[in-house]
N, C-alpha and C positions, 0 to 999 in steps of 0.2 A: 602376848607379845612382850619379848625381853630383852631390851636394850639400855642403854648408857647417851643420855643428852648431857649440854650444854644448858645454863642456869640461861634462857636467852627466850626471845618471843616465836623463835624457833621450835624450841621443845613443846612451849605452850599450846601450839598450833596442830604438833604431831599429836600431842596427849589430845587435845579437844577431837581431834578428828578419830582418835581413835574409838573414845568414848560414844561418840557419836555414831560409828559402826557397830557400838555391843561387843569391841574387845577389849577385854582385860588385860591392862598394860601395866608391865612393873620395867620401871623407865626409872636407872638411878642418876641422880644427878651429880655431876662433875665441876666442881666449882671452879674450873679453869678454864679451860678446854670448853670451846662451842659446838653444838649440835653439826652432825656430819649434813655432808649437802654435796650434791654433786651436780655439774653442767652436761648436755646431752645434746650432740649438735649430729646432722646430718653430712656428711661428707665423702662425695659422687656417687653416691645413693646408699652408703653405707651407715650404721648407729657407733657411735663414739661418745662414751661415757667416759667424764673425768670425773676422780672422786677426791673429796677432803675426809678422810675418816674421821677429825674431830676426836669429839668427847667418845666415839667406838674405840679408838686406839688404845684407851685406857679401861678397856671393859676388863672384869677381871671376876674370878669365882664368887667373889663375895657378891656381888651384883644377881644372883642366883634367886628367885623365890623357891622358897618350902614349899610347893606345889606340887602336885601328880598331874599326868598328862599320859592320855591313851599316845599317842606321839608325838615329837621331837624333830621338827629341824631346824638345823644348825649352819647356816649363811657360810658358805669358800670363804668368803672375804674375811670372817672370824678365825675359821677353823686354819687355814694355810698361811694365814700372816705368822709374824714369827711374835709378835708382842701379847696378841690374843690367843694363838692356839690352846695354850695351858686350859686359860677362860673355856674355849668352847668344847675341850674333850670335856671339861668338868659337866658342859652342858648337857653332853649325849648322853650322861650316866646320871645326871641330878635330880629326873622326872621321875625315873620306876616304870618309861614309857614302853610298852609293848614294843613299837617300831621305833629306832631311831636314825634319822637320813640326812642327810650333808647337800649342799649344790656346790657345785665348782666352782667359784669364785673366778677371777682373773687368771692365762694362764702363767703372769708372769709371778703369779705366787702359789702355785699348784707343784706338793711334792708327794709321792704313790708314800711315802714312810707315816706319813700325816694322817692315813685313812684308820687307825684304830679305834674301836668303837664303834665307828659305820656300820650300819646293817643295810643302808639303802641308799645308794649314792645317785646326784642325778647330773649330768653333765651335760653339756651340747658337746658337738663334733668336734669344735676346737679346744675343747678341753680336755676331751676324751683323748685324741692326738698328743696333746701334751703332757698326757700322764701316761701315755704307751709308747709313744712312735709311730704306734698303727693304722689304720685307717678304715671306717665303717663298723661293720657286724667283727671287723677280728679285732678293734680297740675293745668294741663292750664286752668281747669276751676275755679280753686279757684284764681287764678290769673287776671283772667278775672271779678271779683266782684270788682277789683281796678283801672283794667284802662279797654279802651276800646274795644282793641283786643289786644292778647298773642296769639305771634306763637313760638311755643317751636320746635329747631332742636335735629333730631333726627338721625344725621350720616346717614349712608348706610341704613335707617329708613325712610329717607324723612323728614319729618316735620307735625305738627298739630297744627292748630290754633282754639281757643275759643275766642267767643264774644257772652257776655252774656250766653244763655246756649245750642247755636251752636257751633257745632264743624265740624273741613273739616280736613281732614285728605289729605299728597298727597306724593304718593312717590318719591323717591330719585331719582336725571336725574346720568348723569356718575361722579362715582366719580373723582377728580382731582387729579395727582401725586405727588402735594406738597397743602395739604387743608387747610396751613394757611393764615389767614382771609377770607376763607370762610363763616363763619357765618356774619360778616363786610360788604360781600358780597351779601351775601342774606339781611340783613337789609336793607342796601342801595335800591336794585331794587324791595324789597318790598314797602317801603313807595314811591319811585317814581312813581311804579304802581297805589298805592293807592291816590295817589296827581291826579294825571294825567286822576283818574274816571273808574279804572279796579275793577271789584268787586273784591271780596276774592276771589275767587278760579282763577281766570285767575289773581291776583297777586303773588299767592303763586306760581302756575306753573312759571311766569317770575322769581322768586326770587330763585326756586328748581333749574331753566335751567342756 
C-alpha cells in the first residue's frame, strides 16, 4: 500500500491498521496537509461520497518505494486529477509489474487521454458512460480500443469485460452488507489473477467471489 498522510493521529490509525492486516505500507508523510478522509451519507437510497483529498493531493513520484510488484493498481482518483496524474502514471511503470490496472475515479474527473500506461482498467457503468458517451457491452468496447482490457462493474449485475472485440460477461457472487470498496476489491483480485496466468474468465469469477 502506497500512499501520502498527514503528520496527525489520522495516519497513525491507517499505518496501525494496516500493519495489523500483514500489509506493507509505504505512507510518506506530509508535513502540512492532513490525512484525506471522506464522509458517506445515504440519500433516497442512493451512496454519496464526499472527499477531502488532503495530504493525497500532494502525492507526487518521489513518494514511490523501490519495490517490485507482480501487479499494480493505480486509484482514478490519483490517476485523472490534474495534480496527481504525473504521480500516478510514474506509478503504472515504477513496479516492473507484470499487469498494471487503474479504477475510475469520480466521473467528474475522468479524461479517455489520461489512460496511458493502463493495461487493465476497471470502471462501473457511470464511469464507463463518461469516458464514451456509450452505454452497456458498447461503452466497454469502446473502452477497450484504448487499453488492453475493460472490465466494467455492474452491481447485483455482475460485471463485463471487453478485450478487443470479445466480451465475457459474469454474474454477480452474494452481495455484501456494507459494499464499500467493493469495486477496490474486485480490482485487486482481478489483476492478481491475471499476473498469476488465470485467463479472463476464471479471473473475473475470482474477482466477482
Amino acid at each position: 500500500m502506497v500512499g501520502r498522510v498527514g503528520d496527525d493521529p489520522a495516519a497513525a490509525l491507517i499505518g496501525a491498521q494496516l500493519v495489523a492486516a500483514g500489509i506493507e505500507a509505504f505512507l510518506a508523510v506530509d508535513p502540512a496537509l492532513p490525512t484525506g478522509s471522506f464522509a458517506e451519507a445515504s440519500i433516497g437510497g442512493s451512496r454519496a461520497v464526499v472527499a477531502d483529498r488532503g495530504a493525497t493531493d500532494a502525492f507526487q513520484a518521489v513518494d514511490l518505494p523501490a519495490v517490485e510488484a507482480d501487479a499494480v493498481l493505480v486509484s482514478g482518483y490519483l490517476l485523472f486529477h490534474e495534480r496527481t496524474h504525473a504521480a500516478a502514471r510514474a506509478a503504472l511503470r515504477a513496479f516492473d509489474a507484470r499487469v498494471a490496472g487503474a479504477t475510475g475515479g469520480s466521473r467528474s474527473l475522468i479524461g479517455r487521454e489520461r489512460l496511458a500506461d493502463v493495461d487493465v482498467l476497471v470502471v462501473n457503468a457511470e464511469e464507463a458512460g463518461a469516458l464514451t458517451g456509450e452505454e452497456g457491452e458498447a461503452a466497454a468496447l469502446a473502452l477497450a480500443e484504448l487499453v488492453e482490457l475493460v472490465c466494467m462493474t455492474l452491481g447485483a449485475e455482475g460485471a463485463v469485460a471487453a478485450r478487443g472485440e470479445r466480451v465475457e460477461r459474469i454474474a454477480a457472487g452474494p452481495t455484501p452488507a456494507d459494499a464499500l470498496g467493493a469495486g477496490d476489491a474486485f480490482a485487486a483480485r482481478l489483476l492478481l489473477a491475471l499476473a498469476g496466468g488465470s485467463d479472463l474468465v476464471e479471473a473475473l469469477g475470482r474477482a466477482v467471489a
